[in-house]
C-alpha positions as CSV (number, residue, x, y, z in Angstrom):
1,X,-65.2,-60.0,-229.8
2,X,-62.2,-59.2,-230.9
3,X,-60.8,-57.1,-227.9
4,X,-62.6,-59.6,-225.8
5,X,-59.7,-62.1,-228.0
6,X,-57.2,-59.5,-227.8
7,X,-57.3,-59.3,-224.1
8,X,-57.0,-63.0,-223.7
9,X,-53.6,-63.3,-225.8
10,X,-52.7,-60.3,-223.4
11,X,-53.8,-62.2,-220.1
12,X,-51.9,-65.5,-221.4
13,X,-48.7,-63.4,-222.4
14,X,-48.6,-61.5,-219.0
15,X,-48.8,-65.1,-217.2
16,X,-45.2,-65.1,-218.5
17,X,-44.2,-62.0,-217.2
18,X,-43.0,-61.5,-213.2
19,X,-45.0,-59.4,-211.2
20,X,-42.5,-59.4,-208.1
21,X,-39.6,-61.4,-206.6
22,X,-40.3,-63.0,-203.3
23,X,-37.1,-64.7,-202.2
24,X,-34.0,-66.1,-203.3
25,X,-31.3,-69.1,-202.4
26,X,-28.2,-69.9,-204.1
27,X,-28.3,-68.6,-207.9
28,X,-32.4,-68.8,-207.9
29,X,-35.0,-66.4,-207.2
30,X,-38.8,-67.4,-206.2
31,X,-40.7,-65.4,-209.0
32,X,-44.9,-64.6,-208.7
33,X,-46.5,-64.2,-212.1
34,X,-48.9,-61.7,-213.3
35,X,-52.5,-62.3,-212.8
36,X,-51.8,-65.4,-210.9
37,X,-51.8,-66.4,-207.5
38,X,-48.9,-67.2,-205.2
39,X,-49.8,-70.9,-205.1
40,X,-48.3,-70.6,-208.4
41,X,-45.3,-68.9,-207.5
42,X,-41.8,-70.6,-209.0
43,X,-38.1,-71.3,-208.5
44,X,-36.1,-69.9,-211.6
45,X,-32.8,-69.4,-212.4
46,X,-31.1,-66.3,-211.2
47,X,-29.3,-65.3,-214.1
48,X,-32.0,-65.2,-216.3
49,X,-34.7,-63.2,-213.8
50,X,-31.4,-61.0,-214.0
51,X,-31.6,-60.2,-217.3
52,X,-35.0,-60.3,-218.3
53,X,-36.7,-58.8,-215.3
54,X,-33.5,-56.7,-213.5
55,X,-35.5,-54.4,-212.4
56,X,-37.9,-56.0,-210.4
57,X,-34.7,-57.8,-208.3
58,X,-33.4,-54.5,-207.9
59,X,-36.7,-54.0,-206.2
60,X,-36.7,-57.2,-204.0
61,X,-32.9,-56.0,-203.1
62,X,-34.2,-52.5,-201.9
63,X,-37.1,-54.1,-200.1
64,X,-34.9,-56.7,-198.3
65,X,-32.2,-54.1,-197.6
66,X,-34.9,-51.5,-196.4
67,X,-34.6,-49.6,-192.7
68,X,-38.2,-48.7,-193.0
69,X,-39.8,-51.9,-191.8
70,X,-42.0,-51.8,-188.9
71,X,-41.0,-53.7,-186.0
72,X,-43.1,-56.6,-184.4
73,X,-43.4,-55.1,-181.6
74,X,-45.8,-51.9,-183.2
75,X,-45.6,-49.7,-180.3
76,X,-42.1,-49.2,-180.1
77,X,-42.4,-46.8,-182.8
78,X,-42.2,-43.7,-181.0
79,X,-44.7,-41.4,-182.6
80,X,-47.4,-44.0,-181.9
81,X,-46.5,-43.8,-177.8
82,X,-46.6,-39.9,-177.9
83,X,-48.4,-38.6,-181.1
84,X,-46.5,-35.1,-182.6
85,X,-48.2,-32.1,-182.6
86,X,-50.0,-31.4,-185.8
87,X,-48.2,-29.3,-188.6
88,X,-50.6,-28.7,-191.4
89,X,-49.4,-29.1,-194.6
90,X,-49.5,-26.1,-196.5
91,X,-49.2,-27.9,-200.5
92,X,-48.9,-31.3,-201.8
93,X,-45.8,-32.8,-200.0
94,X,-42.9,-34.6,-202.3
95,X,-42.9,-38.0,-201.3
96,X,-46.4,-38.4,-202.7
97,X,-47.2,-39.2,-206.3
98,X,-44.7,-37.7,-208.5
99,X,-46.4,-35.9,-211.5
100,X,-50.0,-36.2,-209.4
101,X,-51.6,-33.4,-207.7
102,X,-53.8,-33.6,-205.0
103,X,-56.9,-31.4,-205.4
104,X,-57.6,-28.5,-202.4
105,X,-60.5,-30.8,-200.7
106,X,-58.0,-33.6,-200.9
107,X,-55.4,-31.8,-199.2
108,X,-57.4,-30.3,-196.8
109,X,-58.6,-33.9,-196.4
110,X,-55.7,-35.1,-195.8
111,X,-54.9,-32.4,-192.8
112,X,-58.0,-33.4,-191.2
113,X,-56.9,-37.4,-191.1
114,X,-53.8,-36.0,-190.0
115,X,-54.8,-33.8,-187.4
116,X,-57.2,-36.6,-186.2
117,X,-54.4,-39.4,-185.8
118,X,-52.0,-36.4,-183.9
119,X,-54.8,-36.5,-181.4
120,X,-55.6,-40.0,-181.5
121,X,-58.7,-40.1,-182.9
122,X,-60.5,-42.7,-185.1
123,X,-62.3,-41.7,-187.8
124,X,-65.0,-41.9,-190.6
125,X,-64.2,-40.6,-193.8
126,X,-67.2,-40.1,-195.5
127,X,-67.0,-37.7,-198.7
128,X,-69.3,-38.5,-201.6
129,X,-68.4,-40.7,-204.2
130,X,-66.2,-39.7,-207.0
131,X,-64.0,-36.8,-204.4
132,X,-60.7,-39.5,-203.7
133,X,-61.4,-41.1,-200.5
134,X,-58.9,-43.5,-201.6
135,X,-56.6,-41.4,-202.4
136,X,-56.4,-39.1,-199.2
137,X,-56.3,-42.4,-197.0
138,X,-53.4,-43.9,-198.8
139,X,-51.8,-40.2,-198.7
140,X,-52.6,-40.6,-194.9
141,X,-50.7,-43.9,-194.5
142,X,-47.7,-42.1,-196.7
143,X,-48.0,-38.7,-193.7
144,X,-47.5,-41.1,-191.2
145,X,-44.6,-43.3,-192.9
146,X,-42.6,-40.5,-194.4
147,X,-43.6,-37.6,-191.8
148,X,-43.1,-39.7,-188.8
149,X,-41.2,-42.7,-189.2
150,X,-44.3,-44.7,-188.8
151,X,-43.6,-48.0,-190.8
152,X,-46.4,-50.0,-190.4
153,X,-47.9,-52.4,-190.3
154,X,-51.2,-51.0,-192.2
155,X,-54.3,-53.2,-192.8
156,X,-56.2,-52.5,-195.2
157,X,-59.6,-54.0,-195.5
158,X,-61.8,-53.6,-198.8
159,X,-64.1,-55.5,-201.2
160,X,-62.7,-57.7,-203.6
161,X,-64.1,-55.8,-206.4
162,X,-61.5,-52.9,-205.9
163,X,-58.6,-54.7,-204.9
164,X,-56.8,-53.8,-207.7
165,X,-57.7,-50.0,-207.7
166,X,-56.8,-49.7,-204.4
167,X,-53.3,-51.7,-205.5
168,X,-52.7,-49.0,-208.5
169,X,-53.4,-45.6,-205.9
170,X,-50.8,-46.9,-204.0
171,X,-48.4,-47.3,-206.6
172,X,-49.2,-44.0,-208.3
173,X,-49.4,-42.2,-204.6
174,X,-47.0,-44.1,-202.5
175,X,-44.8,-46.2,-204.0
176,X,-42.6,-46.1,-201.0
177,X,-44.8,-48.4,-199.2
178,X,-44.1,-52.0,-199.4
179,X,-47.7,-53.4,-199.8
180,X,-48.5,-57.3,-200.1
181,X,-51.7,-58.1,-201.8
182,X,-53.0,-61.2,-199.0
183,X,-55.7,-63.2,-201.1
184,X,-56.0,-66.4,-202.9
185,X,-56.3,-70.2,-201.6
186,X,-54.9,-71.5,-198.4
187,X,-52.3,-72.6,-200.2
188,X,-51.4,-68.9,-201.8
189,X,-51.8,-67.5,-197.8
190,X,-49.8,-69.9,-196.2
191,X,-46.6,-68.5,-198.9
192,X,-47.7,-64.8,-198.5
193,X,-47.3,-65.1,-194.6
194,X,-43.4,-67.1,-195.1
195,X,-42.3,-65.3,-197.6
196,X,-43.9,-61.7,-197.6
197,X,-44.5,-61.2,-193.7
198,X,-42.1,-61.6,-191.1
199,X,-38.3,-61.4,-191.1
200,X,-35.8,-62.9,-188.9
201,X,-35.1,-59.9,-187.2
202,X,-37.9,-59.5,-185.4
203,X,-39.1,-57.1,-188.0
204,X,-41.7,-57.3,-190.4
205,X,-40.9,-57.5,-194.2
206,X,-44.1,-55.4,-195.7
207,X,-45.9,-52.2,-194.7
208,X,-49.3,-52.2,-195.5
209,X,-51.5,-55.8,-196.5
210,X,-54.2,-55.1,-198.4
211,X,-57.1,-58.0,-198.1
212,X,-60.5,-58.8,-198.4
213,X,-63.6,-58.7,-196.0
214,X,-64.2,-62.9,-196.7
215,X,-59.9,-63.4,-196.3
216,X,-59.9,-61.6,-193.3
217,X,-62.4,-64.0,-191.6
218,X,-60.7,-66.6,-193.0
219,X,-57.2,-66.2,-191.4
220,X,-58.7,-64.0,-188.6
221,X,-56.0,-66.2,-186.0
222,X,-53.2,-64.7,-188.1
223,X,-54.6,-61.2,-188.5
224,X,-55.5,-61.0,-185.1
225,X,-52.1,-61.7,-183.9
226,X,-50.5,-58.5,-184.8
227,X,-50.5,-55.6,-183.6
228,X,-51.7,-52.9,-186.5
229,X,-50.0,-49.3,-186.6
230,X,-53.7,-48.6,-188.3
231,X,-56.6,-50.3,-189.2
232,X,-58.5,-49.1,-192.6
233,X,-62.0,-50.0,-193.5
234,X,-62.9,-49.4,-196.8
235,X,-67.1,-49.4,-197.9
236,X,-67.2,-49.3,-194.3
237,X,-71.4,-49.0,-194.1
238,X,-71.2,-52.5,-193.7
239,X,-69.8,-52.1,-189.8
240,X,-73.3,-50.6,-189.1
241,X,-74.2,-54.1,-187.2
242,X,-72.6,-54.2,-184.5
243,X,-73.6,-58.0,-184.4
244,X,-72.4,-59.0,-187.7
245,X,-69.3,-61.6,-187.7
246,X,-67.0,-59.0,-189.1
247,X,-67.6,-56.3,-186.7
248,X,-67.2,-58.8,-183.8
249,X,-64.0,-59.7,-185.4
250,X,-62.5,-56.8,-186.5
251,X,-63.2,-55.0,-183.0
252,X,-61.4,-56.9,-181.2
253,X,-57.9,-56.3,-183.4
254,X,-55.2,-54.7,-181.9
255,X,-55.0,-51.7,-183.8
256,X,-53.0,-48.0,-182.7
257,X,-55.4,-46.2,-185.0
258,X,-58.7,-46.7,-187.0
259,X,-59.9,-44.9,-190.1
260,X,-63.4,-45.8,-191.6
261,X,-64.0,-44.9,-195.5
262,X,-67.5,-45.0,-196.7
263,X,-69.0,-42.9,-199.3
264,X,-72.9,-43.9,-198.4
265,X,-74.9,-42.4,-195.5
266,X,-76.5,-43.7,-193.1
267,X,-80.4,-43.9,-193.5
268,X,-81.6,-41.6,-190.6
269,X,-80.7,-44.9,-188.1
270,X,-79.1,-43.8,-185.3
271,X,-77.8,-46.9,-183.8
272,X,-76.0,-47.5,-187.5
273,X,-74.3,-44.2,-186.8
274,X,-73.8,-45.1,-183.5
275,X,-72.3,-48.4,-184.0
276,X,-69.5,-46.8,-186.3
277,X,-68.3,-44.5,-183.5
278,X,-68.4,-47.0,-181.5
279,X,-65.4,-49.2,-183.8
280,X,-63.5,-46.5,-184.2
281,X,-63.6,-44.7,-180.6
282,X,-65.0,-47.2,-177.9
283,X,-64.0,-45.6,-175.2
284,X,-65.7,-42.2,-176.2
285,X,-68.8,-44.0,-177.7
286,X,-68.8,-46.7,-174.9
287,X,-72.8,-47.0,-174.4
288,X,-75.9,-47.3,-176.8
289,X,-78.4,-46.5,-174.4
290,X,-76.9,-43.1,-173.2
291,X,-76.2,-42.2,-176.7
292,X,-79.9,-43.3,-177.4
293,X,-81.2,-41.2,-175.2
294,X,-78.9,-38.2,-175.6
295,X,-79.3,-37.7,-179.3
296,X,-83.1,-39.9,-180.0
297,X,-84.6,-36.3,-180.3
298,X,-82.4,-35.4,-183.4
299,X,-84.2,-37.9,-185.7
300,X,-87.6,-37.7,-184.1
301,X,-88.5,-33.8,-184.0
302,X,-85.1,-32.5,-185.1
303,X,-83.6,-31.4,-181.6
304,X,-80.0,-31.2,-180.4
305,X,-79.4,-31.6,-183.9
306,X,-76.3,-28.8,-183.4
307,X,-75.3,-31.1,-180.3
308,X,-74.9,-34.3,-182.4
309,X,-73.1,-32.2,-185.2
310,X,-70.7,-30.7,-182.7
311,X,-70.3,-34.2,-180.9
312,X,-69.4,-35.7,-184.3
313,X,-67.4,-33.1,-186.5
314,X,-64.2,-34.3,-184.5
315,X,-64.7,-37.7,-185.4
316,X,-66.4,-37.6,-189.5
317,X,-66.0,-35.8,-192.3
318,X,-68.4,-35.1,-195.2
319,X,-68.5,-33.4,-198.2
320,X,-70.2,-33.2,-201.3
321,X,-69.3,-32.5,-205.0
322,X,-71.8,-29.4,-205.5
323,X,-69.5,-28.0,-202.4
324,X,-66.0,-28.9,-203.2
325,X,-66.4,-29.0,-207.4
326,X,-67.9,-25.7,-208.1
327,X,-66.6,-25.6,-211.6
328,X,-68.4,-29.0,-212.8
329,X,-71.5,-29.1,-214.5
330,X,-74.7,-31.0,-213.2
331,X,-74.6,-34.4,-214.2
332,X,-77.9,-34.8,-216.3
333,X,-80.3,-38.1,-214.9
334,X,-83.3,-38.8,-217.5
335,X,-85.5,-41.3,-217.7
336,X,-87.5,-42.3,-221.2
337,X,-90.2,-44.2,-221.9
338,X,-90.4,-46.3,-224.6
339,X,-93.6,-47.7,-226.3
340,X,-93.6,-51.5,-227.2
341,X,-93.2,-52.9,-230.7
342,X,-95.9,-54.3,-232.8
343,X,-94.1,-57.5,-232.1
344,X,-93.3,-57.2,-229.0
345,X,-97.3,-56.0,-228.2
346,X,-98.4,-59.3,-229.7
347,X,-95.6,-61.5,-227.8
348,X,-97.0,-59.8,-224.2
349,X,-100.8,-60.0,-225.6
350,X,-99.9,-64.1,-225.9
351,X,-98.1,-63.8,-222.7
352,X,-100.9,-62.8,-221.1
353,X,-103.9,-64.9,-223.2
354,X,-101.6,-68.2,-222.0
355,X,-101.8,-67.3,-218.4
356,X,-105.0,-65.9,-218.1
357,X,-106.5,-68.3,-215.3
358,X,-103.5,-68.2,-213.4
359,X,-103.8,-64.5,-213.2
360,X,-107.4,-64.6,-212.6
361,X,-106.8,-65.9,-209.5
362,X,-105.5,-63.1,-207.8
363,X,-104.4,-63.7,-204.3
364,X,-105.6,-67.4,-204.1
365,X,-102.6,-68.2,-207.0
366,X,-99.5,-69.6,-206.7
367,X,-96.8,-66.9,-206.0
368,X,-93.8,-68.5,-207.9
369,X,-96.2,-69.4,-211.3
370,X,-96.9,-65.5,-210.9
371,X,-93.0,-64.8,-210.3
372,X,-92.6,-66.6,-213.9
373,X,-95.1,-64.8,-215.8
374,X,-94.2,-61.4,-214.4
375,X,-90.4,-62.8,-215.6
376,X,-91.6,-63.5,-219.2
377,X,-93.6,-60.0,-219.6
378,X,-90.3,-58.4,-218.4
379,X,-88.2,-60.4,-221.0
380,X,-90.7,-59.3,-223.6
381,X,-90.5,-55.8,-222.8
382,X,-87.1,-55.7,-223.3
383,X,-86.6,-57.6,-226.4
384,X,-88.8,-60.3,-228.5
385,X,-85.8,-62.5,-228.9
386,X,-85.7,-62.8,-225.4
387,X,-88.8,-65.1,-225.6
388,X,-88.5,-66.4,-228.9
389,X,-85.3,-66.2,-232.0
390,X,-86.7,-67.3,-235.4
391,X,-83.6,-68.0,-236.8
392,X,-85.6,-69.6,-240.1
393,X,-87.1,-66.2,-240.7
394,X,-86.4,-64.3,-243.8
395,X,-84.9,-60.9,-243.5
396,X,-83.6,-58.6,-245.5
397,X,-81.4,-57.1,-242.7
398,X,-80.2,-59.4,-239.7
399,X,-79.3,-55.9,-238.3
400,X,-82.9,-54.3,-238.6
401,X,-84.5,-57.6,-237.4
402,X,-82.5,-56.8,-234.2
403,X,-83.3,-53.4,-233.6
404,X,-87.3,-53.7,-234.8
405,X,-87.6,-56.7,-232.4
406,X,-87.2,-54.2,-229.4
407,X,-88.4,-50.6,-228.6
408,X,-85.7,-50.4,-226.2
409,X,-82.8,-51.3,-228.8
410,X,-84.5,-49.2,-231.7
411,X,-84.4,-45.9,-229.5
412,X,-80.6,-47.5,-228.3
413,X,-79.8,-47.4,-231.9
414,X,-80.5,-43.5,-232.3
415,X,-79.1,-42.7,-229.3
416,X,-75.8,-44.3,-230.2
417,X,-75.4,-43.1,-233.4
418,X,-75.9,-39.8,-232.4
419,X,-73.6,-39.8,-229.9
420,X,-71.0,-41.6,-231.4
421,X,-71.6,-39.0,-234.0
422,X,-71.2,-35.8,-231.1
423,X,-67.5,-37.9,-229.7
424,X,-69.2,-38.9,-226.2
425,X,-68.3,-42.8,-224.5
426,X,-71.3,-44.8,-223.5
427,X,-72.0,-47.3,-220.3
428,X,-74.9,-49.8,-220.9
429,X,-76.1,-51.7,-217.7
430,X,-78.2,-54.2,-217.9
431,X,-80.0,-57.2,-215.2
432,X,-80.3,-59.3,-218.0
433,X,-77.4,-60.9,-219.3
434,X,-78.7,-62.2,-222.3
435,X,-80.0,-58.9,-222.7
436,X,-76.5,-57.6,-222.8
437,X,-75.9,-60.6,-225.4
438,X,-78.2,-58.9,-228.0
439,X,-76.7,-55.3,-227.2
440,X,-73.5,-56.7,-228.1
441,X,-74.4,-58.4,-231.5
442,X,-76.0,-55.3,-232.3
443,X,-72.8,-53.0,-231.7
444,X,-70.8,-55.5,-233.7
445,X,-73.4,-55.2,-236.5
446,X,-72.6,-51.1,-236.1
447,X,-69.0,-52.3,-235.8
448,X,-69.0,-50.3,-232.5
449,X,-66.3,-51.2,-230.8
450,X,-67.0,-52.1,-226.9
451,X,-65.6,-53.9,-224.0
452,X,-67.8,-56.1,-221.5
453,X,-68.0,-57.2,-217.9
454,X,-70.4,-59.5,-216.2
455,X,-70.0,-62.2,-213.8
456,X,-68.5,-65.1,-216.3
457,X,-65.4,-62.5,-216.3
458,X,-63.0,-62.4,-213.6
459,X,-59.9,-61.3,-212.4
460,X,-57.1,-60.2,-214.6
461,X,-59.3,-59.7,-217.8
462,X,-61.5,-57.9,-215.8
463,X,-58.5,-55.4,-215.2
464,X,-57.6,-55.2,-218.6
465,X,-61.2,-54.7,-219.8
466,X,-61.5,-51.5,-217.3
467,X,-57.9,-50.5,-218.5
468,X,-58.7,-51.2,-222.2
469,X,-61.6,-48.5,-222.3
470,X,-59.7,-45.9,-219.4
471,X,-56.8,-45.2,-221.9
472,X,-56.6,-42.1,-222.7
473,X,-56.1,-43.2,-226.7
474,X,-58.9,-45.8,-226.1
475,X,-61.1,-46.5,-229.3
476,X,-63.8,-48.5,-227.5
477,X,-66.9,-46.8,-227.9
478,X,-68.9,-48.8,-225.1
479,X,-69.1,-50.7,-221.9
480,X,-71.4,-53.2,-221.3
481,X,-72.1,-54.1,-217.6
482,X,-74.6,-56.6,-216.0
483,X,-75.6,-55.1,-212.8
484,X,-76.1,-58.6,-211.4
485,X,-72.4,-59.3,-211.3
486,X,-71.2,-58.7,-207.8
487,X,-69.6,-55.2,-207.3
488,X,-69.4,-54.6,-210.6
489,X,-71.7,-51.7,-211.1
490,X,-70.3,-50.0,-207.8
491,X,-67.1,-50.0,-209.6
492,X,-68.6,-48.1,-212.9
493,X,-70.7,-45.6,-210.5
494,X,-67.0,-44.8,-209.6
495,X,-65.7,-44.8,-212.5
496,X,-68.5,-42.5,-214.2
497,X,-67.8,-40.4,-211.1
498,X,-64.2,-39.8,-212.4
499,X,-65.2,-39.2,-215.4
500,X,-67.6,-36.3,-214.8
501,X,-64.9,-35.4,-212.1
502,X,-62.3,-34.9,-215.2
503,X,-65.6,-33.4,-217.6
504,X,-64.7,-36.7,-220.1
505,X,-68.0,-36.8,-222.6
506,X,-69.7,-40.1,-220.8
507,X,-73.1,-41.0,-220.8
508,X,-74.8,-44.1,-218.7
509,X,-78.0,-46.0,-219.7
510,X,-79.7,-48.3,-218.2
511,X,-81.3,-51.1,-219.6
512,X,-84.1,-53.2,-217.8
């Protein structure tokens, strides 16, 4: 509770702070706050932005005097009428992330985007999770910008759940790039596209807009409008339907190039892999029927299997960590079983005695009544309180009350001990929220300190919780996570990713 407290005097305090300068007139500048929208943007005096936030007008003064805008008109960039032959780049180049290092994969990553765009090909980046797919498409978007005067515009189109991951890889990796973050109300949009989009000199003012799947449909008018120097996709697996609203939509953009990032594969459906090729190279993947029946042998008795890989390799690129990461360790996936409590046993014995002519009747019963039983057995199985908190109870321990009212929590409590004990970080998901309720009375109890994310907690203390627990100095000993929150989990599968990728001490349990 009290980094959960901690973090909200932070939040309030950086609602005070300016997170970029937008525009000026006279002595005034128009200011947008930390962690909150533009709607909330304001006019403030110029002498005191000056002094308190000088650096960030500096910035807004580079921008507006910048030569590397892209023009309206996108094809008048030269390297986008006649692509360069491809140099491959031998070591990390300069312009990107100073003090980072791209790892080999990446950079050999990076020469295959590179390559691909010099021949004008669209692609489908497609490494497993954890290996930087982020990173070696925003180091793309920084080739083409600082390699070949290609200024823009970029769209970027991701899930709102790693907006502002995306938004820190580009600052690490290519700060260069002038990238507007297009979300919010209409209200917010309608001042991102006067103040942040086009100048009066027929150029536009950003490089790269970074928005969401839900925004883009929103404003799809505007977005379709402009002509794109490229057009990025991030978890792109959800382009497989070719008859979904946003692959009808996004189709149809005027875009010079198209890069897909996914990390999942497809499922052995060919029309799914079909229907990606498709986006990105319609022309070359123009038909489903002949590519039905070219390739319909692979997946039904393994034939031309060395024709489709050939056909593809121009077009996606895999790998995997057991290739690429030679030197990491096996992650270690176990699954325990736990026996009951004597408590809990009689609480599902009840269960069960309460409902028994409901369940006697089988098929013939009513599905939701059954739903509802099957919800209280779960509930009991994970912790007594769940179904019933004597608070009136005597107890010598509040603590061991906890802990015995739960098989799950009392092998939790070993575990954690343990490996508090041997220096390792924990992640605890959990469906149940108010199961994640009890986990966290029990770590304060152990005076374990933890951070937590489900969906009551949004936005910018969301950041701050993930930031909290990634410093490097960071105290917190766990993360609690409901898996229910939406994209909440993907974002820790990541995130345990990089810290296997670096060989941090991190261990994830599952709770359900």
């Amino acid at each position: 509770m009290e980094c959960q407290s901690e973090m909200m005097d932070n939040l309030l305090h950086t609602h005070t702070m300016v997170e970029r300068v937008i525009s000026d007139r006279a002595n005034d500048y128009l200011c947008k706050w930390h962690g909150l929208p533009y709607s909330e943007c304001t006019w403030e005096d110029g002498e005191l932005i000056r002094k308190r936030f000088g650096p960030l007008v500096r910035e807004y003064e580079r921008r507006r005097a910048a030569t590397t805008l892209p023009p309206l008109n996108v094809k008048s960039q030269r390297a986008l009428r006649l692509r360069p032959k491809f140099v491959p780049l031998k070591h990390k180049p300069e312009y990107l992330g100073e003090g980072a290092e791209l790892r080999d994969y990446q950079l050999d990553g990076l020469n295959w985007l590179a390559n691909s765009w010099c021949r004008q090909n669209g692609v489908i980046l497609a490494d497993e999770m954890g290996l930087g797919k982020t990173v070696q498409a925003i180091s793309f978007m920084s080739y083409v910008f600082n390699e070949h005067s290609v200024y823009g515009p970029f769209l970027i189109v991701i899930p709102l759940s790693t907006i502002q991951g995306w938004q820190r890889e580009f600052q690490k990796w290519s700060p260069q790039i002038n990238l507007v973050i297009y979300l919010g109300d209409s209200q917010s949009r309608a001042i991102i596209q006067k103040y942040e989009w086009a100048a009066d000199n027929k150029k536009i003012k950003c490089n790269a807009v970074l928005t969401t799947y839900e925004i883009l449909l929103k404003d799809k008018a505007f977005f379709s409008s402009v002509s794109w120097a490229a057009l990025v996709v991030d978890e792109a697996h959800r382009l497989k339907n070719e008859d979904s609203l946003l692959y009808r939509t996004l189709i149809k953009f005027d875009t010079n190039h198209r890069l897909l990032v996914t990390g999942t594969p497809l499922q052995n459906s060919l029309k799914e892999l079909w229907s990606l090729l498709h986006f990105i190279m319609p022309d070359k993947f123009a038909q489903w029927d002949e590519f039905d029946a070219k390739y319909s042998s692979v997946l039904q008795d393994g034939l031309r299997f060395q024709d489709l890989h050939k056909e593809l390799q121009p077009y996606l690129l895999r790998r995997v960590k057991k290739d690429v990461e030679k030197s990491l360790p096996g992650k270690v996936e176990q699954i325990l079983r736990v026996e009951m409590t004597k408590q809990q046993k009689q609480f599902y014995k009840l269960i069960l005695t309460k409902n028994y002519k409901e369940l006697l009747k089988g098929s013939k019963g009513n599905v939701s009544t059954f739903l509802n039983i099957m919800m209280e057995l779960k509930k009991c199985s994970n912790h007594t309180y769940l179904i019933r908190r004597d608070e009136d109870k005597a107890a010598e321990s509040q603590l061991d009350n906890l802990v015995r009212g739960s098989g799950k929590l009392f092998l939790l409590d070993k575990l954690l001990r343990r490996l508090k004990e041997t220096g390792h970080r924990v992640l605890i998901f959990s469906q149940m929220v108010r199961m994640l309720d009890l986990i966290a009375e029990y770590l304060q109890y152990r005076r374990f300190s933890f951070q937590r994310l489900d969906g009551s907690i949004k936005g910018e203390i969301r950041r701050q919780a993930l930031d909290h627990f990634n410093k490097p100095d960071s105290d917190d000993f766990c993360f609690l996570l409901s898996t229910r929150a939406g994209g909440l989990e993907e974002i820790f599968l990541k995130f345990i990713e990089k810290f296997h990728h670096l060989k941090r001490r991190i261990e994830k349990l599952d709770i359900n």
